[in-house]
C-alpha positions in Angstrom: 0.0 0.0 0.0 1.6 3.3 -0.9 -0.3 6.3 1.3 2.8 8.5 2.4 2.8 10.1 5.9 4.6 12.7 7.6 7.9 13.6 6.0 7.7 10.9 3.4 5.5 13.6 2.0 7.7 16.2 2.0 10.2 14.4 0.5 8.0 13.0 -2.3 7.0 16.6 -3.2 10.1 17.9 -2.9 11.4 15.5 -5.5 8.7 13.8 -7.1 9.2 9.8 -7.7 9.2 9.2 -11.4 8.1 5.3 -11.0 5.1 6.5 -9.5 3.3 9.1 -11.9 -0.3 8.7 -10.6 -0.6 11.2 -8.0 -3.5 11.7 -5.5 -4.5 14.3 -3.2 -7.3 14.1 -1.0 -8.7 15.7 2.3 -10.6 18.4 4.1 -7.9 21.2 3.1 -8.9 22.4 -0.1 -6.3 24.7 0.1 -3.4 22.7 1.0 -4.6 20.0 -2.0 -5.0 22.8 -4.5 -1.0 24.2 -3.4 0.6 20.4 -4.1 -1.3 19.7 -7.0 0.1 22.9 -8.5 3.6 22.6 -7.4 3.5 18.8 -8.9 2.4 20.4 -12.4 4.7 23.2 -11.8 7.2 20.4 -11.8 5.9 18.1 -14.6 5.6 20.4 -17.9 7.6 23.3 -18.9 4.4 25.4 -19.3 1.5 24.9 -16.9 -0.4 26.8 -19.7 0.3 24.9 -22.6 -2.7 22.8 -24.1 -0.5 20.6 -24.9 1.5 20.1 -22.3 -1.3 19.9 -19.6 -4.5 18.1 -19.7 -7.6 19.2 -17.5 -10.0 16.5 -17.0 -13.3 16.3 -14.9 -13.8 12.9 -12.7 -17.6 13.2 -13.3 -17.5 13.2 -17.2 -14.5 10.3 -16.5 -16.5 8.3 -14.3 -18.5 7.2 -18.0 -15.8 7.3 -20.3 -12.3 5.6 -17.5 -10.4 4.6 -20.9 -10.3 8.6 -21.4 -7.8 8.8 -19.0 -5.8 6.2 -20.3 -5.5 7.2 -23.9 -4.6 10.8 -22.6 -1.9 9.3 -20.2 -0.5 6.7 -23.1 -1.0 9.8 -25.8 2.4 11.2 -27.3 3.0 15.0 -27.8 3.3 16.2 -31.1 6.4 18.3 -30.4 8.3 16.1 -28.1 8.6 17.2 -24.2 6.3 16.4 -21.0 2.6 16.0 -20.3 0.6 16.1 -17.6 -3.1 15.7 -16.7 -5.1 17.3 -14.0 -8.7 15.7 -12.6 -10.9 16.8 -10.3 -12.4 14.3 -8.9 -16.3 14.7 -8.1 -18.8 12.2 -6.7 -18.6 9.9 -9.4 -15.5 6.9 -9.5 -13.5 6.6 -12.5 -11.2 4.0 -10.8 -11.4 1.7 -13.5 -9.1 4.1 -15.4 -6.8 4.0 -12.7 -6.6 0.0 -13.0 -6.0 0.2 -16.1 -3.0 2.6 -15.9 -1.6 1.0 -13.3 -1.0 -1.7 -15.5 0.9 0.2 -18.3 4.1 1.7 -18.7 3.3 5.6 -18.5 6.4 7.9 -19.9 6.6 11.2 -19.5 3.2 12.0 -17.9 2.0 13.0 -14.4 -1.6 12.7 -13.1 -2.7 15.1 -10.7 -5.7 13.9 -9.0 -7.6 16.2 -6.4 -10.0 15.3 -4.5 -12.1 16.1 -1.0 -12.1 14.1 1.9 -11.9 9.9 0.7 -13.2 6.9 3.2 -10.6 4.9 3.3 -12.8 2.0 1.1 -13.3 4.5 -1.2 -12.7 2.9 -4.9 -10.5 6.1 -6.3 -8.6 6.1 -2.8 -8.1 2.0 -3.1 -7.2 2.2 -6.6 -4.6 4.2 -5.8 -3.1 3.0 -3.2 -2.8 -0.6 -4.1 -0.9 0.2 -7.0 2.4 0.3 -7.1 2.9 3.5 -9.8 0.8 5.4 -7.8 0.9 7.5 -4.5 -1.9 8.9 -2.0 -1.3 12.0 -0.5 -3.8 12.9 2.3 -4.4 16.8 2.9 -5.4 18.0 5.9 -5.3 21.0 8.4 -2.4 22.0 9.5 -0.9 21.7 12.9 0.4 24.0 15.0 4.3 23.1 13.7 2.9 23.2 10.1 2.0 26.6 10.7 5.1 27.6 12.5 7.0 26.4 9.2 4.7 28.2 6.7 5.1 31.3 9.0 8.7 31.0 9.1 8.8 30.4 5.3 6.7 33.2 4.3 9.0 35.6 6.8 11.7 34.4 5.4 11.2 35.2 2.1 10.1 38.5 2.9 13.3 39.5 4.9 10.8 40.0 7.9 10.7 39.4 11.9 7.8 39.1 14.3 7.7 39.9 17.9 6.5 36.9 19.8 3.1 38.7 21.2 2.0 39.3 17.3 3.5 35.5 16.6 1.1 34.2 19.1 -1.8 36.4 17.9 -0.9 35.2 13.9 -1.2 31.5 14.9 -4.6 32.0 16.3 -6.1 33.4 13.3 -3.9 30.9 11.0 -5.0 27.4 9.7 -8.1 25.4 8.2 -7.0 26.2 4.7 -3.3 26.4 3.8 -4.0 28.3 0.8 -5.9 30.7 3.0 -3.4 30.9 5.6 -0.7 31.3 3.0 -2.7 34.4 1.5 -3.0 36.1 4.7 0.7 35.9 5.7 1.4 37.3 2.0 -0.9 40.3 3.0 0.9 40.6 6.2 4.2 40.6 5.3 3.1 43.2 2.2 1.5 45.4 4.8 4.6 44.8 6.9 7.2 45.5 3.8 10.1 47.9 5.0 9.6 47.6 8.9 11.7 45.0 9.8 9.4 43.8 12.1 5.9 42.5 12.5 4.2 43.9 15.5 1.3 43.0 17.2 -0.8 45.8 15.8 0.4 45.0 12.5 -1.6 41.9 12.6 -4.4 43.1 14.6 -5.1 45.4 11.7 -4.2 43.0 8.9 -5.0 39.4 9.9 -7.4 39.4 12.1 -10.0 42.2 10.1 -9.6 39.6 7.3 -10.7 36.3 9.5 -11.5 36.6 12.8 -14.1 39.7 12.7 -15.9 37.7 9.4 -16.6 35.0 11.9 -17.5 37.3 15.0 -21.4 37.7 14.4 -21.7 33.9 13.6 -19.9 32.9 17.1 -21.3 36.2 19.3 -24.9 35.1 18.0 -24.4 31.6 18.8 -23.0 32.3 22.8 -25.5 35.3 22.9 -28.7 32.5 22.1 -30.1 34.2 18.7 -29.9 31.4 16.4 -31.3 33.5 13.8 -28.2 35.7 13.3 -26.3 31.8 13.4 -28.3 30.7 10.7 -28.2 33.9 8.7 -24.5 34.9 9.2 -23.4 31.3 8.5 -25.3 31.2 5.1 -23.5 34.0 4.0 -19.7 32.1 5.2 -20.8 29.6 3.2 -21.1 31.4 0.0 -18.3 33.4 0.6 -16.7 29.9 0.8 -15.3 30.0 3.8 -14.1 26.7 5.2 -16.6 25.3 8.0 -13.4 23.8 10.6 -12.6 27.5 10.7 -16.1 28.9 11.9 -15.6 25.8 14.7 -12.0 27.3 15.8 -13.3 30.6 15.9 -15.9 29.5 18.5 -13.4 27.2 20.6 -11.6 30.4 21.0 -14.6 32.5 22.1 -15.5 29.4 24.7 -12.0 29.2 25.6 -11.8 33.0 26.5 -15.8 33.5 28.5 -14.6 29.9 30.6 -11.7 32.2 31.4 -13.6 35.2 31.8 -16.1 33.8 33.7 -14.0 32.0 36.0 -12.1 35.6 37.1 -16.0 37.1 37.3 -16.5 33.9 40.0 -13.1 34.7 41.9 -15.0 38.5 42.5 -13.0 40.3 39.4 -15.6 43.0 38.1 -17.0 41.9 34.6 -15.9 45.1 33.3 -12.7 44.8 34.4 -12.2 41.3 32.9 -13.9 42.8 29.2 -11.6 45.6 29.5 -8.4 43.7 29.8 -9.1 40.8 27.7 -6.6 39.7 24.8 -6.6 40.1 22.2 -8.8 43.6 22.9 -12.1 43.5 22.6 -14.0 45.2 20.3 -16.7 47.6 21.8 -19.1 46.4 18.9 -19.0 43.0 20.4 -19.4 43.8 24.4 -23.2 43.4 24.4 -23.4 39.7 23.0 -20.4 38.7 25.4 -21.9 40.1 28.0 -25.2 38.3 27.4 -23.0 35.1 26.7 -21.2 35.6 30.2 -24.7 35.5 31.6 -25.9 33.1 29.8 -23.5 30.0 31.0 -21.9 29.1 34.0 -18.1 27.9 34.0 -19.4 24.8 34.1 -21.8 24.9 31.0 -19.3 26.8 29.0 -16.9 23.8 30.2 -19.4 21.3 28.2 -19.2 23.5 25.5 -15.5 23.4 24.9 -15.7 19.5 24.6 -19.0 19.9 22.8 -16.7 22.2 19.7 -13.8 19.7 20.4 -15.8 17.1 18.7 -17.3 19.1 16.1 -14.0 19.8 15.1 -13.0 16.5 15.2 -16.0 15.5 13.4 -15.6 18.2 10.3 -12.0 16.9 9.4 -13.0 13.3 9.5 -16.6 14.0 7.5 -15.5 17.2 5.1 -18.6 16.1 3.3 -20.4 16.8 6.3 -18.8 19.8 7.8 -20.6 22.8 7.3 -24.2 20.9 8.4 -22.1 19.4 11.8 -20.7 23.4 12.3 -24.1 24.5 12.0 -26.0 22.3 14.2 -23.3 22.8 16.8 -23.2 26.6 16.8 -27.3 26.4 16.6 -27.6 24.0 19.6 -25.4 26.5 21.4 -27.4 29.4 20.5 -30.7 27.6 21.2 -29.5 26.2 24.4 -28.5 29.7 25.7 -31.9 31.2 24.3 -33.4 28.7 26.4 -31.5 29.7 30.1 -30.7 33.4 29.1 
């Protein structure tokens, strides 16, 4: 079985096998599968925009036709050089096609194939990993040392430092989507061009306008108990395509911080004084629905409600198919639940 883990990944990507030309890429990251497959064709064909040279298939239209895929794998260019072909895979299994390939001798062509989250009997996601000229390459969120690295990367490149308290802020607002995380940082360190360093404020007023306040009506409405203003601001997330894990970390960090808060309100600390020094700084928009939410649950409720968004985390990366309808049933119940005791 060839499904490559960890820094066998890296490695594969850095320097693509050659005996293995069937590539797929699969997972809840849509971001991170979208970045590999276009380094991989980066790296197959001299000219990414070259009919010629690269191929772009749709699994859905494959799925009736599989022998498509072999007689464009198997076809030689005109002009000599590389070839690649791209497929988006859809609901619909063309895994026949991969068989098939398998079988053969391919020269001088890559397939790319991305795909969303695959059960591990899936038949595209078997195919491929039972044969031995192919690779699967799962894509998921990225931990906290994966977005160290991409941090550090993106710095890097941009002859840039960070002072730890804006480094902390960053990796709070970071992750879900790798090509979303990626963009951000590029925004940052543009922002940031010619300073040296980033500061705290620097990402304050960059990063976190571009995620976290997107997101605050969706979790505020949720801890404040109007599932109406869940259900409406989350619609409009969707559309604006933003990836559900994301809305669920957003809310694990507003639970995390009212647990806090309220336990500092239960040790006799004024609830002004705990809104007034919270960090990051809270927005005086958003002090009416955390106040309500603050009355609304107990340390002990609020408690159930970090384990509660643990799972639904956990539950969105393992059923992508699934995860905006699991994020929105969790952020409703919560809402609903605080209507209920507010």
């Amino acid at each position: 079985m060839v499904a490559l883990r960890g820094k066998e990944i890296d490695a594969f990507l850095a320097r693509p096998d050659g005996g293995r030309p069937i590539i797929l890429l699969y997972g809840p990251d849509a971001g991170l599968v979208r970045e590999r497959a276009d380094a991989l064709i980066a790296s197959a064909v001299d000219d990414p925009n070259d009919p010629f040279s690269l191929v772009k298939l749709d699994g859905d239209e494959l799925s009736a036709e599989p022998s498509r895929l072999v007689d464009e794998a198997m076809t030689v260019p005109l002009f000599g050089g590389r070839r690649a072909i791209r497929v988006r895979a859809g609901s619909r299994s063309f895994a026949s096609g991969i068989d098939t390939l398998a079988e053969m001798g391919v020269k001088d062509c890559r397939i790319v194939i991305e795909a969303g989250e695959l059960r591990p009997e899936s038949p595209l996601r078997k195919a491929c990993e039972r044969a031995k000229t192919a690779v699967a390459i799962g894509c998921y969120p990225d931990t906290e040392r994966d977005l160290a690295k991409l941090m550090d990367d993106e710095l890097r490149i941009a002859n840039l430092r960070i002072a730890q308290d804006a480094r902390a802020a960053l990796m709070s607002f970071l992750g879900g989507d790798r090509q979303a995380s990626r963009n951000e940082l590029r925004k940052l360190t543009l922002y940031a061009h010619g300073k040296g360093e980033i500061t705290l404020d620097d990402v304050m007023s960059v990063v976190a306008d571009a995620s976290e306040l997107k997101l605050d009506p969706i979790v505020d409405g949720a801890f404040a108990g109007r599932p109406d203003i869940v259900e409406t601001e989350f619609a409009k997330a969707m559309i604006a395509g933003t990836y559900p894990g994301v809305i669920i970390s957003a809310a694990q960090r507003q639970a995390a911080w009212l647990h806090k808060s309220a336990l500092a309100i239960a040790d006799g600390q004024p609830a002004s004084a705990v809104l007034e020094g919270g960090y990051p700084r809270l927005h005086f928009s958003r002090k009416p629905a955390v106040e309500t939410a603050l009355r609304n649950f107990s340390v002990a409720r609020l408690a159930a409600i970090i384990e509660q968004l643990a799972t639904a985390a956990l539950d969105t990366r393992k059923q992508s198919t699934l995860a905006a309808a699991i994020a929105q049933r969790t952020l409703m119940a919560i809402a609903v639940n605080a209507k209920r005791r507010s």
